[in-house]
C-alpha positions as CSV (number, residue, x, y, z in Angstrom):
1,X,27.7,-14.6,1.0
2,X,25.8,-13.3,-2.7
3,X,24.7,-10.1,-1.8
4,X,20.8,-10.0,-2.9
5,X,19.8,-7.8,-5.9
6,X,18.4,-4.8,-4.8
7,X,14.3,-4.4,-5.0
8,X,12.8,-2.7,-8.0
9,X,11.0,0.4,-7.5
10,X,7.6,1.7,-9.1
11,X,9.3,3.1,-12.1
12,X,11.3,-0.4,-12.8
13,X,8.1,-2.3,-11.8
14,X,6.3,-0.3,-14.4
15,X,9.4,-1.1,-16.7
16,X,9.1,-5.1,-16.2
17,X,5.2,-4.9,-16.8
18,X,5.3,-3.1,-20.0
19,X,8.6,-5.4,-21.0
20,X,6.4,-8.4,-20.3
21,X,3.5,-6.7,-22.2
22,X,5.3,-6.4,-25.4
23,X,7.0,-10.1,-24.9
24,X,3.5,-11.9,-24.9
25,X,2.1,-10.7,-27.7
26,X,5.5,-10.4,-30.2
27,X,5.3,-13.9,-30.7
28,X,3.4,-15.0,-34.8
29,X,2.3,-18.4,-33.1
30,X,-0.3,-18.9,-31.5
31,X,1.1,-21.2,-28.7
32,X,4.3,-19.2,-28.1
33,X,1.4,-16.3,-27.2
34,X,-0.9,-18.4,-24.7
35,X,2.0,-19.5,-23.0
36,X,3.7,-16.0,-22.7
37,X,0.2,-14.7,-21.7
38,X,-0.2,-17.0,-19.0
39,X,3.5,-15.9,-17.6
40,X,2.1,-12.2,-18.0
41,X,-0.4,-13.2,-15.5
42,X,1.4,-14.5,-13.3
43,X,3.9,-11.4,-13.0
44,X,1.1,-9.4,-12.7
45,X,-0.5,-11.3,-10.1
46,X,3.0,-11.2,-8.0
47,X,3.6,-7.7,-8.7
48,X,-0.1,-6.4,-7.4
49,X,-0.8,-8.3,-5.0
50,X,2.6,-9.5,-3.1
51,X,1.5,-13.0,-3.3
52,X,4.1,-15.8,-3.6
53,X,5.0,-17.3,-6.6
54,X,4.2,-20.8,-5.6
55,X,0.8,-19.3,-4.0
56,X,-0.3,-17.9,-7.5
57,X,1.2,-21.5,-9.4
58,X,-1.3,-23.7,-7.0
59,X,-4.3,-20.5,-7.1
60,X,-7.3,-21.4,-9.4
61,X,-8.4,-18.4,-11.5
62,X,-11.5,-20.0,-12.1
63,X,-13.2,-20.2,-8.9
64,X,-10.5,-18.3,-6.4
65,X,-11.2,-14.9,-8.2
66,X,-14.1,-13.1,-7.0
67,X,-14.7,-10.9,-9.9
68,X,-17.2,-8.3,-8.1
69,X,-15.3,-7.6,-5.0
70,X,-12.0,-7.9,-6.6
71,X,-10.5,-10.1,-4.5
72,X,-8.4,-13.5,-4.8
73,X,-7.8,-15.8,-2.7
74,X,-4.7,-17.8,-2.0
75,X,-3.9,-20.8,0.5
76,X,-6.5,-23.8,0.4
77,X,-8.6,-24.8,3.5
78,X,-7.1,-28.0,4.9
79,X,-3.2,-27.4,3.4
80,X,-0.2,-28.2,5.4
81,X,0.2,-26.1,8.4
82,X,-3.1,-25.2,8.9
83,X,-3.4,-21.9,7.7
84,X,-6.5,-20.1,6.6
85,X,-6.8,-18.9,3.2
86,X,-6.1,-15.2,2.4
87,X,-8.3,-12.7,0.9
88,X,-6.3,-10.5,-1.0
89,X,-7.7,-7.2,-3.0
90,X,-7.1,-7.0,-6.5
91,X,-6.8,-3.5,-9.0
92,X,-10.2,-3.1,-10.5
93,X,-7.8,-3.1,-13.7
94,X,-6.0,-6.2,-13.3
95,X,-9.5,-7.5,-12.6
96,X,-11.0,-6.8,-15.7
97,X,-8.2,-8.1,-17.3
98,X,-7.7,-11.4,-15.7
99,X,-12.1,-12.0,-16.4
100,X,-11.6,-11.0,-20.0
101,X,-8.8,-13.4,-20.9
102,X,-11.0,-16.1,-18.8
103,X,-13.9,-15.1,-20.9
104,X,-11.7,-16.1,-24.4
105,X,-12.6,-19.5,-25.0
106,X,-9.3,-20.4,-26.5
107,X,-7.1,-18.9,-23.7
108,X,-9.8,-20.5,-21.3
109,X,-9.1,-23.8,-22.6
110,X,-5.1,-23.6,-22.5
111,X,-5.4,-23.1,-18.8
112,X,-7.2,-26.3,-18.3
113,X,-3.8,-26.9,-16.2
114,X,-4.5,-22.8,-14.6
115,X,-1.3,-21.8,-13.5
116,X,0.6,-24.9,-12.9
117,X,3.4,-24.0,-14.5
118,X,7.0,-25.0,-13.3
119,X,8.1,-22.8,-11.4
120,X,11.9,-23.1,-12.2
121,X,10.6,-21.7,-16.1
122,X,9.1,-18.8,-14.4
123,X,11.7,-17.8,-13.0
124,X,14.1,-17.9,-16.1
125,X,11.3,-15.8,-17.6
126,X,10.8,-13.2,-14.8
127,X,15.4,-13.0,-15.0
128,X,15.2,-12.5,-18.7
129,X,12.7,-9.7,-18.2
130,X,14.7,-8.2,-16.0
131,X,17.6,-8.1,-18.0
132,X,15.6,-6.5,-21.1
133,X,15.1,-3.7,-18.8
134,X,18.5,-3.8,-18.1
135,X,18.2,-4.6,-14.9
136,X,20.6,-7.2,-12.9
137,X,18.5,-10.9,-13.6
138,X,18.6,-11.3,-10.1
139,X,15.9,-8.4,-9.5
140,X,13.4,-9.9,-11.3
141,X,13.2,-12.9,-8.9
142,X,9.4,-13.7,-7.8
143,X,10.5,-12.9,-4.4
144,X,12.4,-10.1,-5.0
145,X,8.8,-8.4,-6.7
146,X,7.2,-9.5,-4.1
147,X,9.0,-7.3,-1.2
148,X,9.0,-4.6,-4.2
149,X,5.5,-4.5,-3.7
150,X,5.5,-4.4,-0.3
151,X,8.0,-1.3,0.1
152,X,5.7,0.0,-2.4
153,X,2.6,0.0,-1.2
154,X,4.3,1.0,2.4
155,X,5.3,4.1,0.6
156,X,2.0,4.8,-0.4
157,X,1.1,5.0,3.1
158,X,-0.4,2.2,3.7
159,X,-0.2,1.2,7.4
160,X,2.4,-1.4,8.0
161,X,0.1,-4.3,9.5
162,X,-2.3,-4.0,6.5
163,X,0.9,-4.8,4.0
164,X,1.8,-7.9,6.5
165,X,-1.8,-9.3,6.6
166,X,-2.2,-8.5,2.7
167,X,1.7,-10.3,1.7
168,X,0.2,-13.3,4.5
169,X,2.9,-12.8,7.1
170,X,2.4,-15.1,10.2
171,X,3.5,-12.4,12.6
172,X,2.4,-9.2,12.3
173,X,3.8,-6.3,13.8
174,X,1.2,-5.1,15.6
175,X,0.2,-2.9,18.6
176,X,-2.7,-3.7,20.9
177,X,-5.0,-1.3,19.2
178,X,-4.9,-4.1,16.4
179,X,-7.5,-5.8,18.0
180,X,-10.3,-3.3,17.3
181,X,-9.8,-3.8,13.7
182,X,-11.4,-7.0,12.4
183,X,-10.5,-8.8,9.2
184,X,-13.4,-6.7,7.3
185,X,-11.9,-3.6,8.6
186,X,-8.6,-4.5,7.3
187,X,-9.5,-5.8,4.2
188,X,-11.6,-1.9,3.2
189,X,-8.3,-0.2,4.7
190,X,-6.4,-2.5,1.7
191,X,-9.3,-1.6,-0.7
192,X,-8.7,2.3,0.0
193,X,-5.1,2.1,-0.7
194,X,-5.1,-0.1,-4.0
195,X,-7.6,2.4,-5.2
196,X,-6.0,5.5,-4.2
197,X,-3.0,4.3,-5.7
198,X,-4.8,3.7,-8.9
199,X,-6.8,7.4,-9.0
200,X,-4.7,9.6,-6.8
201,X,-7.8,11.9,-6.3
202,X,-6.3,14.0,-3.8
203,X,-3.8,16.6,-3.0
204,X,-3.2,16.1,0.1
205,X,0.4,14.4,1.1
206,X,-0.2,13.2,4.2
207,X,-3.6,10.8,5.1
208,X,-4.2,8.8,8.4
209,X,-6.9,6.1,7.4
210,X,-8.8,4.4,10.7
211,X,-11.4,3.8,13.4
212,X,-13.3,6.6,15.4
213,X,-12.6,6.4,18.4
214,X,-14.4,9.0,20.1
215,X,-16.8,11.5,19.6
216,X,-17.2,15.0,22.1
217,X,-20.4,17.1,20.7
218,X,-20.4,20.5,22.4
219,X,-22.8,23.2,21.3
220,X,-21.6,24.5,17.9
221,X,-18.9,21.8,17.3
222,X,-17.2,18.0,17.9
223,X,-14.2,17.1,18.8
224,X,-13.7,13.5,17.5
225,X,-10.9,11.1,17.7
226,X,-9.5,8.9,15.2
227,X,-6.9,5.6,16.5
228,X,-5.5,4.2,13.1
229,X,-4.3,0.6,12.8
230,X,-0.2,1.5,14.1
231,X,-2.1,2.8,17.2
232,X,-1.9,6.1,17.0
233,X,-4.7,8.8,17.6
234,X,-5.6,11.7,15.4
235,X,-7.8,14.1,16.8
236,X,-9.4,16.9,14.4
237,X,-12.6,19.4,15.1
238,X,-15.8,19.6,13.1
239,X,-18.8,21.1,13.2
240,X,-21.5,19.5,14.4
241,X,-23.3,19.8,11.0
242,X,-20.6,18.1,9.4
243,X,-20.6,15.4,12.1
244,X,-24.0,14.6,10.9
245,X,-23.5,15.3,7.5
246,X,-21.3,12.6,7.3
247,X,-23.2,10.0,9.7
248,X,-20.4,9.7,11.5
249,X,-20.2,7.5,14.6
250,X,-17.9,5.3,17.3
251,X,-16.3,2.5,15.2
252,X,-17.0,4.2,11.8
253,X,-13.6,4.1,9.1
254,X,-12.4,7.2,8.3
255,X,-9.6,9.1,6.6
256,X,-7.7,12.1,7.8
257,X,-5.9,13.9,6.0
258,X,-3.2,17.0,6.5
259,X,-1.7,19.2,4.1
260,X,2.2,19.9,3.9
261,X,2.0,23.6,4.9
262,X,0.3,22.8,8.2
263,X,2.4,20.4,9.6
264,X,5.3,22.0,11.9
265,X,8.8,20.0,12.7
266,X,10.2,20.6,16.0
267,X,13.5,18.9,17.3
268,X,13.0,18.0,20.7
269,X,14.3,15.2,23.1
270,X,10.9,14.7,25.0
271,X,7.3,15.4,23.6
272,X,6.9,19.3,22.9
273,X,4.7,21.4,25.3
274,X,2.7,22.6,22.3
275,X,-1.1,23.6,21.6
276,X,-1.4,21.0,18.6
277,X,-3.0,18.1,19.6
278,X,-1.1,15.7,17.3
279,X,2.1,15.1,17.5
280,X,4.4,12.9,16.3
281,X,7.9,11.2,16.7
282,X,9.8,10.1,13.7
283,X,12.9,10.1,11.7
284,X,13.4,12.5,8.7
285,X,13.9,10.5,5.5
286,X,14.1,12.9,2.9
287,X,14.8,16.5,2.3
288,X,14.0,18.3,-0.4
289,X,15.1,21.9,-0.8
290,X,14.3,24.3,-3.3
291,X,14.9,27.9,-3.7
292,X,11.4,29.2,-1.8
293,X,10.5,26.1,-0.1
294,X,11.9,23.2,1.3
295,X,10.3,19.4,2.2
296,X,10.6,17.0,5.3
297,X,9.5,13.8,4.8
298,X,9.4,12.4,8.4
299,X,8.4,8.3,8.8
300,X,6.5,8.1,12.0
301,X,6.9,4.5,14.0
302,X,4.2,2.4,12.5
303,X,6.2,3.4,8.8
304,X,3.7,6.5,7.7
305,X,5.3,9.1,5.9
306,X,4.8,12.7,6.4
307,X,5.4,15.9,4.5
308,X,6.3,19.2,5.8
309,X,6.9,22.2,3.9
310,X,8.5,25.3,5.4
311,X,10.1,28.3,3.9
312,X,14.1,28.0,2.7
313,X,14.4,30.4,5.1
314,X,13.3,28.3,8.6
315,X,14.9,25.3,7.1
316,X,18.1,26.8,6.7
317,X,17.4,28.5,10.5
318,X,16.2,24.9,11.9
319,X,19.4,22.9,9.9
320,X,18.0,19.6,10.3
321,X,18.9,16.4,8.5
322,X,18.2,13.3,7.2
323,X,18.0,10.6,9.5
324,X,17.6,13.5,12.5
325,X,14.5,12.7,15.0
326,X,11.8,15.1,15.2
327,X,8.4,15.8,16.3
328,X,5.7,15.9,14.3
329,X,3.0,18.1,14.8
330,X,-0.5,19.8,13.7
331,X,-3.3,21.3,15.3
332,X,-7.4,19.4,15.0
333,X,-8.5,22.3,13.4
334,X,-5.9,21.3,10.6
335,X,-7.3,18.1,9.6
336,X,-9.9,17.0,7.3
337,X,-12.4,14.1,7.4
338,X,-13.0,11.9,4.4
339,X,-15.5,8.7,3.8
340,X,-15.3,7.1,1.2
């Protein structure tokens, strides 16, 4: 059996983009470039959204492109198999890019056809791409993008049912706290994640987006809880000003978020007696040691990463390794809130 060409990551994704960039518009004729342009399109519609290649052929920029809410949507109402149609978010870029080469009259009339392109050209295209990156051709297969964009945005930290629901995968690997999130909810987690990947406003490694789950007010301050969509819960302490500050409430969406230095690895085979409220299992991924300090990135069961970083000194004390299971932990008094 062919061994399948390994997926591409951001850097080599980047790569193919600009590769295709400079391939549609090298071209002196005028045809050669509205063609090209409309494969451009395409690749980019694979590569930031996850979408199918025969789901972006059949979509119709014209009216399944919401331009304000950035969304497009792919699968028709009434289609084989019953299935409803999936919103999907789109970058604000990509966006603005798609609505400005709609608004050109003469690219606007060449996709009279939209995207209905066959799809065994494409994928010549996307292989000869691949190759001018110097890739193997075989990477640059619709599909293989595709679960490139998944791992990405997985990486990212964006919870694991969010990628299935956003790639349109019939069973989603879910726990039972799935339920409290409804297909809004879902859909504004995706929104924060394409744009954080697009402004990276923050320092902060390691961020929990989800639902609040409880609120306890005492006298100067609130404990509240936080279940995300993988099910787990985050607990943190504010003060009551900030609680109201922020207008927060049972069912609101929220990100926490937990910087490196105050998250503590502990190698146990049961769940640590410990003061932190939060704690974690997981399975170290990466290590990455440096002459002062040295970082743990630990992926916790619903595929979050997070990063820890201790002193050469502890590490070389604690000696773990990659693929070792750990506990994860941090204190409420550690996190912060965000709204966004």
């Amino acid at each position: 059996m062919q061994k399948e060409a390994p997926c591409l990551d951001t850097f080599q994704l980047d790569k193919m983009e600009r590769s295709f960039r400079n391939w549609a518009s090298e071209s002196s004729r005028e045809d050669v470039c509205l063609s090209r342009r409309r494969i451009l399109l395409i690749f980019l519609l694979i590569r930031y959204t996850g979408a199918k290649l025969n789901e972006v052929l059949t979509l119709n920029p014209f009216h399944d492109i919401d331009f304000k809410k950035h969304i497009a949507l792919f699968g028709k109402r009434g289609e084989a198999g019953g299935r409803s149609p999936r919103e999907v978010q789109i970058p604000v870029t990509l966006c603005e890019e798609l609505k400005t080469a709609l608004d050109e009259p003469t690219f606007r009339e060449y996709l009279a056809n939209m995207f209905q392109v066959d799809p065994g050209h494409v994928r010549r295209k996307f292989y000869e791409r691949a190759s001018s990156c110097g890739f193997p051709p075989a990477s640059g297969a619709p599909d293989l993008i595709r679960k490139s964009r998944a791992i990405e945005l997985m990486q990212s930290n964006m919870p694991l049912p969010v990628v299935q629901k956003m790639l349109g995968h019939s069973s989603l690997n879910v726990t039972a706290s799935y339920v409290a999130f409804s297909d809004d909810d879902m859909q504004q987690v995706a929104k924060y994640f394409i744009e954080k990947e697009s402004h990276r406003k923050t320092s902060a490694r390691n961020s929990f987006l989800g639902k609040i789950s409880s609120i306890m007010r005492g006298d100067i301050q609130a404990a509240v809880g936080m279940t995300t969509i993988g099910g787990d819960v985050v607990t943190t302490v504010i003060t009551n000003d900030s609680l109201a500050r922020l207008g927060l409430k049972k069912g609101s969406l929220i990100t926490a978020e937990v910087k490196a230095p105050w998250v503590i690895l502990q190698r146990s085979d049961k769940e640590p007696e410990s003061t932190a409220e939060n704690r974690f299992l997981g399975t170290i991924v990466r290590i990455n040691k440096g002459e002062i300090t040295t970082e743990y990135v630990v992926r916790i069961a619903d595929g979050t990463e997070l990063c820890s970083v201790v002193t050469t000194g502890s590490a070389r004390q604690m000696d773990l390794q990659e693929n070792d299971q750990v506990w994860v932990t941090f204190n409420s008094f550690s996190v912060v809130l965000h709204i966004d």
